[in-house]
C-alpha positions as CSV (number, residue, x, y, z in Angstrom):
1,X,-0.2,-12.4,-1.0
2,X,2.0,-13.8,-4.1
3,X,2.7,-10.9,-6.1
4,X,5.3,-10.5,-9.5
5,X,6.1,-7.0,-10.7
6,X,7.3,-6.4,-13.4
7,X,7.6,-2.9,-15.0
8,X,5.3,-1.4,-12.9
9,X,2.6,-3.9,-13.7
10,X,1.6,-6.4,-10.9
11,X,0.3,-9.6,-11.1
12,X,-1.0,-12.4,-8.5
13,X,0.7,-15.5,-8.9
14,X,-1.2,-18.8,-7.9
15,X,-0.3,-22.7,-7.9
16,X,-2.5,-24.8,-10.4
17,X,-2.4,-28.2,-9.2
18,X,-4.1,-29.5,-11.9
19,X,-1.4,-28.5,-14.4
20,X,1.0,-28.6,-11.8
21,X,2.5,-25.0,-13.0
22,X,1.8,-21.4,-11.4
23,X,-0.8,-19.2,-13.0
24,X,-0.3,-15.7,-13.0
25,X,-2.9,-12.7,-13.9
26,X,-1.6,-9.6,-14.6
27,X,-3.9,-7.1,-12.2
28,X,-4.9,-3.7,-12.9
29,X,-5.7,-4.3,-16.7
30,X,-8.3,-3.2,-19.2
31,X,-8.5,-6.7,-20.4
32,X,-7.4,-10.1,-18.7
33,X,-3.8,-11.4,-18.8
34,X,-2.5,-14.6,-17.6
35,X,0.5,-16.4,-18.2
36,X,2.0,-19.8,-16.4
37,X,5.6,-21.0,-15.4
38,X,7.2,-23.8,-13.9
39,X,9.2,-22.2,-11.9
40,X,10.0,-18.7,-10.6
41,X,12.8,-17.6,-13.7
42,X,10.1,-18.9,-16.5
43,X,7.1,-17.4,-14.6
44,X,9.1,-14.1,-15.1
45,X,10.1,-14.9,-18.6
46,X,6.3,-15.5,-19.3
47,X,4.9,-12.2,-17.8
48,X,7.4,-10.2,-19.6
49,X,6.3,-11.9,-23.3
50,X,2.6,-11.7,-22.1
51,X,2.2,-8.0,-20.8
52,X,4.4,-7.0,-24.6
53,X,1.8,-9.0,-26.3
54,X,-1.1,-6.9,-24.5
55,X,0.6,-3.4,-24.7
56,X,1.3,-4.2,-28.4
57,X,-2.4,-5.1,-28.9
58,X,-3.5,-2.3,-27.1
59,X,-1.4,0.4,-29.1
60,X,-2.7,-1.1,-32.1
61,X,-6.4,-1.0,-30.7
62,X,-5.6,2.6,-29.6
63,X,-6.3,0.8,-25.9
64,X,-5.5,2.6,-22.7
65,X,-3.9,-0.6,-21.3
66,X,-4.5,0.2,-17.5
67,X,-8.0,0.3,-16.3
68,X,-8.8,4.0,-15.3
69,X,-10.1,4.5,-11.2
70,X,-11.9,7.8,-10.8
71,X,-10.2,8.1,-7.0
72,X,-13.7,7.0,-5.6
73,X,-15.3,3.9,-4.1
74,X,-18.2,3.3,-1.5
75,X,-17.4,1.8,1.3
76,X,-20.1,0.1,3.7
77,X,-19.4,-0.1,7.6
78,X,-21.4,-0.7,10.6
79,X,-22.9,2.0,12.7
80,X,-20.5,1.7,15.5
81,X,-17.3,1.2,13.3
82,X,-18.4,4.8,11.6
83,X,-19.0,6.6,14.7
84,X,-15.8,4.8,16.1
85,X,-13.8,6.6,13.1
86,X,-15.7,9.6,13.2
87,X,-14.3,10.3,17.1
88,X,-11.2,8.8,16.3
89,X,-10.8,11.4,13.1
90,X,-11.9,14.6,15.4
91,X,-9.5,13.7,18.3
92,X,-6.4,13.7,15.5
93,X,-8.2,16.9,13.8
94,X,-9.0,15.0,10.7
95,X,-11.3,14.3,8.5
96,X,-12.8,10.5,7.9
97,X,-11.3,10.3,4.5
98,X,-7.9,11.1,5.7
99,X,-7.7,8.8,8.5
100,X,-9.2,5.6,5.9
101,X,-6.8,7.1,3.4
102,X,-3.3,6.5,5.8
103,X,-5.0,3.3,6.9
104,X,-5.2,2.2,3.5
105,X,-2.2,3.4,2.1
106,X,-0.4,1.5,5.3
107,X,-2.3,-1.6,3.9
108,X,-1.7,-1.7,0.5
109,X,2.4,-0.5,1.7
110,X,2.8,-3.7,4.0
């Protein structure tokens, strides 16, 4: 994945052929951000003016700027991939959450 951080902010960085310029979009967001660059130093340049633009807005609007996650989220499996975790989960003494929770956190980590 092409990823930019910036102040704790993240954002996915893409190639636009058709302007021949990378496209970023600021993730996580209560409103859409994008920004574009030619090369690396301006692509920087340009998420840093962009994300000050949308925080001003935002404390202006009285905005939370980060979309809020409740810390919950379905997740739909087969049959045999849930009973697969479930045994995996009681042979470590743990629950299903906790096992998906270290697999994801190792995900989202690498």
């Amino acid at each position: 994945m092409n990823i930019m951080t910036l102040d704790g902010y993240s954002a996915k960085i893409e190639y636009d052929a058709e302007l021949d310029m990378f496209r970023g979009e600021i993730l996580g967001l209560a409103g859409g951000v994008d920004f574009y660059g030619k090369n690396p130093k301006e692509l920087r340049a340009e998420f840093k003016k962009s994300l000050q633009v949308f925080l001003e807005v935002c404390r202006e609007k009285g905005i939370e700027p980060r979309r809020n996650y409740s810390g919950r989220f379905n997740l739909r499996i087969s049959p045999e991939l849930h009973e697969q975790l479930a045994i995996a989960a009681q042979a470590e003494g743990k629950s299903i959450n906790a096992l998906a929770q270290e697999a994801l956190k190792q995900r989202v980590a690498a």
